[in-house]
N, C-alpha and C positions, 0 to 999 in steps of 0.2 A: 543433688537434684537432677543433674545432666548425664551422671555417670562421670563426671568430669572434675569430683571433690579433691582429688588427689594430682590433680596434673598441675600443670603449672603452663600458662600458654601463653606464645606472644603473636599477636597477629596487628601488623605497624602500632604498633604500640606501646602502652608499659604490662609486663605481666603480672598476674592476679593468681596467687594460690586461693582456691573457694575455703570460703571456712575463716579465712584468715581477714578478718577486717582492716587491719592495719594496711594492706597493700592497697591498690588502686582497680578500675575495672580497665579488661583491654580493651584498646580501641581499635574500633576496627576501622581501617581507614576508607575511604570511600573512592579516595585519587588513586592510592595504590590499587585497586580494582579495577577502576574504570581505564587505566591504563593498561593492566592486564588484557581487560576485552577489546580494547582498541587495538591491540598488537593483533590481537586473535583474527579480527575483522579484515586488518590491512593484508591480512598473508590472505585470507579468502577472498580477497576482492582483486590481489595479484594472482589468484588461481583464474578464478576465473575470467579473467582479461586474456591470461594466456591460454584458454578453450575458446574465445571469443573475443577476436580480437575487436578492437576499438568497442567493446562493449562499455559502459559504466553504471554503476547505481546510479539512481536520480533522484535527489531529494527537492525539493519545495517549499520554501517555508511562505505562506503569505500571510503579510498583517496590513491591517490597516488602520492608518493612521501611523503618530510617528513617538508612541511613549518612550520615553527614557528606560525605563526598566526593560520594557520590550526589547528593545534595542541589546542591550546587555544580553540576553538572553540567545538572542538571536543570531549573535558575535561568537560567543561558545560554541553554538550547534553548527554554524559556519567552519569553526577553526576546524573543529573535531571530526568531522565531514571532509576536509582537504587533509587531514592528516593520515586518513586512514585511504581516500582514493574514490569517496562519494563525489560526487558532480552535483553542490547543490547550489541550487539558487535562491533568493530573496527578491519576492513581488512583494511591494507596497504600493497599496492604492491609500489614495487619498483619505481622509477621514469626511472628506463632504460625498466620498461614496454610497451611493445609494445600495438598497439590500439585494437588488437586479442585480445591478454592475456587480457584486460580489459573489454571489453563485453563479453568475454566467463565466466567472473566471475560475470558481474550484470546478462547475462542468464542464469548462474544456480542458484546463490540466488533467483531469479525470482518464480525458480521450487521448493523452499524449503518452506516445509510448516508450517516451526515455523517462517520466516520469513516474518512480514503483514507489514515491511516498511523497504524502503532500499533508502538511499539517499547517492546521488554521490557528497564526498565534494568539493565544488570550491573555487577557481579556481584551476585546474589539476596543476601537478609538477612534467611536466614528461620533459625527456631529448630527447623525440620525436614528431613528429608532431601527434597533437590530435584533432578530431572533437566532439568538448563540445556539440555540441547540438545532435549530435551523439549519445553517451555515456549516455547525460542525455533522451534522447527517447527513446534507450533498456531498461529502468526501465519500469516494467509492471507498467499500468496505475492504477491498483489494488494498488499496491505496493508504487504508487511515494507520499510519504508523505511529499514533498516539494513543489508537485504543478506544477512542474516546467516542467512537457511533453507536449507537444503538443496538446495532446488530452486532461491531463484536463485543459490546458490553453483553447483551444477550445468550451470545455463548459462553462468555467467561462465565456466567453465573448462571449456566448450565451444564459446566464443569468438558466444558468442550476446547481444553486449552492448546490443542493443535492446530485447531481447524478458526482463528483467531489471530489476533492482534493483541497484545497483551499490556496494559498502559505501562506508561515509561516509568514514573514514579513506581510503585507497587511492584514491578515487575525487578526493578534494581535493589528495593525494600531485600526482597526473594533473595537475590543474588548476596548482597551483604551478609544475612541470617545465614546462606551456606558457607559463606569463608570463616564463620565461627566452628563449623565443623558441628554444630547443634543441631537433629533433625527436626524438623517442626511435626512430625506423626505423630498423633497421640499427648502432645502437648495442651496446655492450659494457654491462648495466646488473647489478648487484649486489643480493640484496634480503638483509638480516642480518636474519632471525626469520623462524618459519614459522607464524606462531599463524592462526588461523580469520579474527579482525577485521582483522587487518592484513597478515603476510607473505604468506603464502596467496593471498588474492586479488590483493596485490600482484603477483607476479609472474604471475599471470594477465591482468591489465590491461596490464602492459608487453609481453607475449608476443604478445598480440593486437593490443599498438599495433607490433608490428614489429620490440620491440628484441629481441635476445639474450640468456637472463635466467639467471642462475647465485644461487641459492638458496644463503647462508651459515646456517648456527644454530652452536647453542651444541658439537655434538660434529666442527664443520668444523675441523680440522688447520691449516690452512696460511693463517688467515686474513689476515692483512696482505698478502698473496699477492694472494689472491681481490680484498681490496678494492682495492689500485692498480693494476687490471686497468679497475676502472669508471669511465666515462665517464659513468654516472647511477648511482648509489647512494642507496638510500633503507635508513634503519636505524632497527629495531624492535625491537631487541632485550631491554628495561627493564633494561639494567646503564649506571649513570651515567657518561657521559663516557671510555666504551669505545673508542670508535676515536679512534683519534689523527690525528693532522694531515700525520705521515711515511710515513704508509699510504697517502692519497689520492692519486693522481693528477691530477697538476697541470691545472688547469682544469676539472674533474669539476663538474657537478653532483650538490647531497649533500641532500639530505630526509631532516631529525634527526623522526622520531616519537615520540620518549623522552621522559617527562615525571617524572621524578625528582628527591626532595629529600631535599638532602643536608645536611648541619651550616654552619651558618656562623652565629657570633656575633655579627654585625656586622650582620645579616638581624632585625626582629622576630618573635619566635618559634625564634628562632633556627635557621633552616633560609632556604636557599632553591632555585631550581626551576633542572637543569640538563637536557640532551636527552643522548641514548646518543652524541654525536657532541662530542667535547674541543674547545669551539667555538674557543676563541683561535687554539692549534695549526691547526685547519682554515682557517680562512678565511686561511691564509697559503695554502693550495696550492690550495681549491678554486675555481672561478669561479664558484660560485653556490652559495649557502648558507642553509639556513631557521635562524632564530632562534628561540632556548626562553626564553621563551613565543614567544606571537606568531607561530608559525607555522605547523604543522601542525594546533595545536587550533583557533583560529577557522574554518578550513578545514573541520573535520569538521562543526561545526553548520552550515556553513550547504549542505555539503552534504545534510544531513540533512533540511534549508525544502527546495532544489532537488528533493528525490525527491518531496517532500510534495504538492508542487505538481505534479509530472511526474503523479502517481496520482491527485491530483485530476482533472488534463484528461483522463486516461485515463476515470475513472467517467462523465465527461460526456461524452466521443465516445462509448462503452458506452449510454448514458441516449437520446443523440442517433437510435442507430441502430435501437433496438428501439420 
């Protein structure tokens, strides 16, 4: 199907001859990646320290209010950001912040010029009424290292992917699909969700890289249909362990984005973490498959460093020319 019927591959995983049902699909790891780009980032951010000195990337992250998941979230892009040599910080305002006080603060991080990325954590946790697309539109377009404005959603899906911010999720999606060694040109690909942060631009990035891209959500009819049709399937949809195994098309690459938890007493806390993609069932039919955890989330922070740093070099070739 791939050109890849005869190989045998391992990529952090277990290997799969196609053809052969009896093995397993490989996995493609998403930590061993995202570690890969973090080393990549930390040697570019030691370069350029040393053309400039006392220079640093500057990241931002603001939330407001004080969610527990949030928080989690926010711990990673922290770690991942010291590890690599970004300078970032954490503003939290209060959740009895008013929607003033909150864009008077993404417009002046806007004007600060150690800061080359600033991202609005979601979803808001405020104890007032907020306009999210609002809040997240005052991020300078320069600045939005999530992707998530208007303006560069507007180019991504005018196939403008230079001149852009690329979201983090979708943009790591990308990255995964290449470490299968699979081109997506010319491909049959599937995206299940159409939200803003993920299906959306998903199928904007694959359309642009050349494949043929058929958008599923939740009022698509015919879906087991749709989905053993794809040869690249990535699924967003937040329902647990939704697609099944007898759906996929055999040797597919499958990119599970779902991070859901579900009951199991055998789990502390009694819950544990499954992806929108019924992983056992799958990796009998697909030849390439992302693991939950471990897959698609390390992915998104470290695409999140990679923008951080792209809008840093940008402010200094800007600094350079004037």
């Amino acid at each position: 199907m791939f050109g890849l019927s005869r190989l045998s591959l391992r990529l952090g995983g277990v290997s799969r001859r196609h053809g052969d049902r009896r093995l397993i699909a490989t996995v493609v790891s998403g930590n061993k990646t995202a570690r890969q780009v973090k080393q990549r980032l930390q040697v570019q951010v030691e370069q350029i320290q040393s053309r400039f000195s006392g220079f640093r990337p500057g990241l931002v992250v603001l939330q407001v209010g004080d969610r527990d998941d949030s928080n989690l979230y926010i711990s990673s892009k922290l770690k991942a950001a010291a590890e690599i040599g970004i300078n970032a910080k954490h503003i939290r305002l209060p959740s009895s912040s008013s929607q003033d006080e909150v864009l008077r603060t993404v417009l002046g991080l806007n004007e600060d010029p150690e800061v080359h990325g600033l991202i609005v954590q979601l979803p808001l946790d405020s104890d007032r009424l907020m306009d999210q697309d609002l809040i997240t539109n005052a991020v300078s377009p320069l600045k939005d290292v999530d992707g998530l404005s208007c303006v560069n959603a507007g180019r991504l899906s005018r196939g403008e992917l230079r001149d852009c911010f690329l979201p983090c999720t979708p943009q790591g999606c990308m990255e995964l699909i290449a470490q299968t060694g699979v081109s997506v040109a010319g491909k049959q690909a599937v995206v299940i969700g159409r939200s803003k942060i993920v299906g959306a631009p998903m199928h904007d990035l694959l359309l642009w890289n050349h494949a043929t891209v058929t958008v599923c959500h939740s009022r698509t009819r015919d879906l087991p249909d749709q989905v053993g049709r794809a040869e690249v399937l990535v699924v967003g949809m937040g329902r647990a362990e939704m697609v099944r195994g007898e759906w996929i098309r055999e040797g597919a690459v499958v990119i599970d984005c779902g991070i859901n938890h579900v009951p199991d007493d055998s789990r502390p806390g009694g819950k544990r973490v499954v992806g929108d993609v019924h992983y056992a069932s799958a990796s009998q039919r697909a030849g390439f498959l992302t693991p939950v955890p471990g897959g698609v989330g390390p992915m998104t922070v470290a695409m999140l460093m990679q923008n951080t740093v792209i809008s840093a070099q940008r402010f200094l070739q800007s600094q350079t020319r004037t």
